[in-house]
N, C-alpha and C positions, 0 to 999 in steps of 0.2 A: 504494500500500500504506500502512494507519494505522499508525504506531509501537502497540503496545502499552506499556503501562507496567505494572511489577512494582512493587506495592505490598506494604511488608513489613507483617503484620498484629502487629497489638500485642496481647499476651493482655489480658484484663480482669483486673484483679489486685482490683479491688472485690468480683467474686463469691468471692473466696477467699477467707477466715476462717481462719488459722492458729492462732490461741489464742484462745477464745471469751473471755477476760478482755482482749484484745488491742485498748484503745480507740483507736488508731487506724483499725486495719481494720475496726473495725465501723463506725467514722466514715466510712470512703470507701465502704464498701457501702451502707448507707442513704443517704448526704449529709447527716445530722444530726451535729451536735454531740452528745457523748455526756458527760454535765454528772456530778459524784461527787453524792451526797445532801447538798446544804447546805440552811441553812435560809432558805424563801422571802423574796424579797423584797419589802416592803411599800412601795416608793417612791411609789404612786398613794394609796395610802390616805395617809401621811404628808402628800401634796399638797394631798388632798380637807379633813384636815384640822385644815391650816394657812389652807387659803382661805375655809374656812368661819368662823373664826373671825378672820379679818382682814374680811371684812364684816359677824362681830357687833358686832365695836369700831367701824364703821362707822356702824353705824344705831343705835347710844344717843344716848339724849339727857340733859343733868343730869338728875337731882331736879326736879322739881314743873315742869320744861319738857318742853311736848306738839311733836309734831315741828310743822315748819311744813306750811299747807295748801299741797301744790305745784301742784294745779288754780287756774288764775284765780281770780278773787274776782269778776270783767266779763269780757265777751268772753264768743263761743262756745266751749258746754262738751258734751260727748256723754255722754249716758245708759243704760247699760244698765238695765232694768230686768227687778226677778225673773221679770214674767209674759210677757219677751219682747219686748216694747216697747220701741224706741231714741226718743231724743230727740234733739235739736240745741237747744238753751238758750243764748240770750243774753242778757244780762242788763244793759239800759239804763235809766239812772235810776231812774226808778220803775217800772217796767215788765219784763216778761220776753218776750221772743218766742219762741215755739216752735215747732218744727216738728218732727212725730212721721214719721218714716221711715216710706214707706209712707200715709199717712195727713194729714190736714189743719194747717196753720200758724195759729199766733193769736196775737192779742198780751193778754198777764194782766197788769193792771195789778195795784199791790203794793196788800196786803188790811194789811196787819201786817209785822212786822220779820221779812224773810226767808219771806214767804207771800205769795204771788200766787194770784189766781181771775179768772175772769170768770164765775163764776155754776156755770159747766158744769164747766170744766177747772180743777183745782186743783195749783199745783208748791209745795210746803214744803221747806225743809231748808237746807244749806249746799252749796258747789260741791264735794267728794266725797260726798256723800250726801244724798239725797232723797226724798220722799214725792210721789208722782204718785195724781191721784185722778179720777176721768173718771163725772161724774154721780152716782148713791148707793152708785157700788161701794166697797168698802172702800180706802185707799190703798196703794199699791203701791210697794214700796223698790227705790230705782234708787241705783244707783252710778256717779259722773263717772269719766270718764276722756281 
């Protein structure tokens, strides 16, 4: 024979609402916190800023000083450019060597200060920005990164 067990039943005292102003019991019947009307709190905007304005003081620089170039100046550099084109750019002595993602590698020997060609393929500019020009197309602004 199994023992039965007498389990005494506990009413739900959640479903009861004795005074509709009564914020406890409305708190154990929903499980919410039931908050009086203050005024919101703005701790995320107060965050957003304070940090926003700890990286303006961040990125100034004096008077009549431009930031520094943080792309190499030598070494391989990658090119986005506007029409879609990547590059990979290094840039040895006199000379650039290229290699177009996708597409064929070459080496531009320097034409002028900060201009490379080999007739065909032309790179101008500085190591964050450039001018790519590929036969009589118009030149094409690439940005290092």
């Amino acid at each position: 024979m199994v023992p039965t067990e007498i389990s005494s039943v506990i009413p739900d005292t959640r479903s009861v609402i004795r005074d509709p102003g009564d914020r406890k019991a409305l708190r154990m019947a929903t499980g919410f916190r039931v908050r009086r009307s203050a005024a919101p709190r703005n701790d995320g905007l107060i965050f957003c800023i304070a940090l926003a304005l700890t990286l303006a003081a961040c990125a100034t620089y004096p008077p009549g000083q431009t930031p520094p170039d943080r792309l190499p100046t030598h070494g391989a550099i990658a090119y986005n450019c506007a029409n879609g084109a990547q590059l990979m750019v290094e840039y040895v002595d006199d000379e650039a060597r290229v290699a177009i993602l996708g597409g064929p590698s070459m080496v531009l020997p320097q034409t002028a200060d900060g201009a490379y060609s080999n007739g065909r393929y032309a790179l101008s500019g500085s190591a964050a920005q450039a001018n790519w020009t590929v036969g009589r197309s118009a030149p094409v602004s690439c940005r290092g990164n």
